[in-house]
N, C-alpha and C positions, 0 to 999 in steps of 0.2 A: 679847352676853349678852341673854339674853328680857329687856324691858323687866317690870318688877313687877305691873303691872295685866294685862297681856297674859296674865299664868299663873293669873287669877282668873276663875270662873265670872261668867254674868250675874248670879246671886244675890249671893254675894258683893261685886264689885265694887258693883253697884247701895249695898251693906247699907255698904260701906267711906264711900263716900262721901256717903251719906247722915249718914254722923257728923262729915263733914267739911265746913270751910267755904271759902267760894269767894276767892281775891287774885288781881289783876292786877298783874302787874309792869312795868316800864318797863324798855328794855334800858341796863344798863350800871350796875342799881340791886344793892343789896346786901340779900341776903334774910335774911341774919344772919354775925356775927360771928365769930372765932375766937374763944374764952373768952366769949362769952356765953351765958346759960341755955338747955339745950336741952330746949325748952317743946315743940317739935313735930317731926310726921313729916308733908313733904310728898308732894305727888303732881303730874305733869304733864300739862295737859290740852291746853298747846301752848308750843311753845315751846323751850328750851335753858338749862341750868345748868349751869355749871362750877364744882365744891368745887376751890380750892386751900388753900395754903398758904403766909403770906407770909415771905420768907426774910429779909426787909433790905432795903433804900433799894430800889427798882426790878428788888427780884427777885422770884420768886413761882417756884411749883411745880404743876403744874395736877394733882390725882390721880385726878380723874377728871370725865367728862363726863354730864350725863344730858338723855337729850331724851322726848318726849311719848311716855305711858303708864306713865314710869317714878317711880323715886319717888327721893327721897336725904331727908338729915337722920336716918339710920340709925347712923352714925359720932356718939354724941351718945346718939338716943332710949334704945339698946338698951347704951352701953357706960359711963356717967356722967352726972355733973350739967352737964357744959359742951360746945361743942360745939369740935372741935379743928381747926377747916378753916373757912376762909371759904367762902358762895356768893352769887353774883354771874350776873344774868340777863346772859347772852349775846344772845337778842333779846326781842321782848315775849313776855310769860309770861303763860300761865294758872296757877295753883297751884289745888289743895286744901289744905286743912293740916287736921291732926288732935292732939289733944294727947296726950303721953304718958300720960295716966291714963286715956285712951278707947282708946288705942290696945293698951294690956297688959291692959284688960280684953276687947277684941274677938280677942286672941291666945290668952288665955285659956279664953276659953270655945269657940273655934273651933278643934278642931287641924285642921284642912284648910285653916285660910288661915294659922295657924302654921306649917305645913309648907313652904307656896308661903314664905312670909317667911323662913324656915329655908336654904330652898336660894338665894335671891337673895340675901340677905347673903352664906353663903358663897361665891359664885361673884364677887361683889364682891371680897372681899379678896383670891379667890386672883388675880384680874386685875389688882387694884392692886400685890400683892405681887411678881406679873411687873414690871409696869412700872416700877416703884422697882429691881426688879434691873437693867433693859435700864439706865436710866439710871447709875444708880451706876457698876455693874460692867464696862462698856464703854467708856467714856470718853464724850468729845463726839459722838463718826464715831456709837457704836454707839446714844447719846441718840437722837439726830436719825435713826437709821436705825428706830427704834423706832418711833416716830412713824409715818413713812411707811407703815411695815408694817401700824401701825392704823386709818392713813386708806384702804390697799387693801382690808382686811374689811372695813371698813363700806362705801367709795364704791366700789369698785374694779370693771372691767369687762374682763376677757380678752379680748383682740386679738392679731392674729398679731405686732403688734409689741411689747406688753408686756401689762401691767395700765395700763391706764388710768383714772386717777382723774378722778369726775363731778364731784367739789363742787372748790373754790379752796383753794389752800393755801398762808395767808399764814407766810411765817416768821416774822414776830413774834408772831403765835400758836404756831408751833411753838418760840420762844426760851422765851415762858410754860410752854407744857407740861414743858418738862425742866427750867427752872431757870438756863439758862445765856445770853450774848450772841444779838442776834440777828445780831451782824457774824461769831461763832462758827458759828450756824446758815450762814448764807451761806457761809462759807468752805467746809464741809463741802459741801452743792447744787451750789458752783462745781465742784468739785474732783469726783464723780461725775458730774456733764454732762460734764467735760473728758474724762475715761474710758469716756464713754457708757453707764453705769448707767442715768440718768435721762436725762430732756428737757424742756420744758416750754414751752406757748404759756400767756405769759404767768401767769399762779397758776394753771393747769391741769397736772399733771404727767402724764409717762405714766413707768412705771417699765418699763425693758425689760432689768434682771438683777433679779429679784428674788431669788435664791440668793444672790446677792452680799452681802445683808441678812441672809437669815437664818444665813448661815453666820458673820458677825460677830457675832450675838449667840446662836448656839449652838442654833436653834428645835428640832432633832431631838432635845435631851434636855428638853423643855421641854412639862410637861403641861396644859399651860393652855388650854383650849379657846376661849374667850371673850376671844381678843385683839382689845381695842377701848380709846378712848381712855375 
């Protein structure tokens, strides 16, 4: 999915950000609460956020990720008074932040950045709405296969012997993203290397069935363009 700033002219973005004020985050720091007042709408000017959702003692749900350009605190600004997701800096952050009464009036009187804001929410839920189906509706195999499938759009690099993925991929980040074990996540990774689906040196994966994924979680009836975590 376009990151939110990336679909804003120079004007524009320049005019956004000028209403907005500058936060540095520390990794592993918590940028607001679930049930706490949703005062504002970020922006990222470097860096990594993850919104989840806490399930119980040592569970958590990740519903989505956002890195530099993009914005979150959307889920909140535009839908109530609270915000229903935690976010949590993944490494060190730059932010913007802007408040909701600057923010409904610059939507307002702008429909050409109402527009851009119009279409990047929507394309948000319909990728979150994906991902909560892969999760739910598939079991564990099809969780964790989901995953994979979002780390090949974003990292991923075609080779004669798969997709190979560039960035690391810790399973215990992949146990957060769905909500379930990371001994569950394992079992699943064991069990395709044993089959030769996957491979991997060391957190580097290469996938060399990818069909194998998308046919467990059904992708051919599936209209979501923007599968990413």
């Amino acid at each position: 999915m376009e990151p939110l700033l990336n679909r804003l002219d120079t004007y524009d973005y320049d005019m956004l950000l000028a209403h907005s004020r500058k936060l540095e985050i520390k990794k592993g720091n918590i940028i607001y609460k679930e049930g706490s007042p949703s005062n504002y709408l970020y922006f990222i000017l470097k860096g990594q956020v993850r919104i989840y959702k806490d399930l119980g003692p040592g569970k958590e749900i990740t519903i989505f990720t956002r890195n530099k350009n993009d914005g979150f605190g959307e889920i909140g600004i535009f839908s109530g008074e609270k915000y229903s997701n935690t976010a949590e800096a993944t490494q060190k952050t730059i932010l913007y932040y802007i408040t909701k009464n600057e923010i409904e009036s610059i939507l307002g009187q702008n429909g050409k950045i109402g527009l851009q804001f119009t279409r990047w929410v929507a394309e948000s839920l319909e990728s979150s709405k994906a991902k909560m189906r892969d999760y739910i509706a598939f079991g564990s195999e099809g969780a964790v296969a989901s995953v994979f499938i979002r780390y090949s759009n974003m990292y991923g690099v075609v080779t004669k012997e798969g997709i190979r993925i560039t960035e690391p991929i810790m399973l215990k980040e992949v146990s957060k993203q769905i909500g379930i074990s990371r001994e569950t996540v394992s079992r699943v990774v064991n069990k395709w290397k044993e089959q030769d689906i996957v491979a991997n040196d060391n957190k580097f994966f290469l996938l060399k069935n990818i069909n194998y994924f998308k046919k467990i979680l059904v992708c051919e009836k599936c209209g979501v363009e923007n599968c990413m975590l």
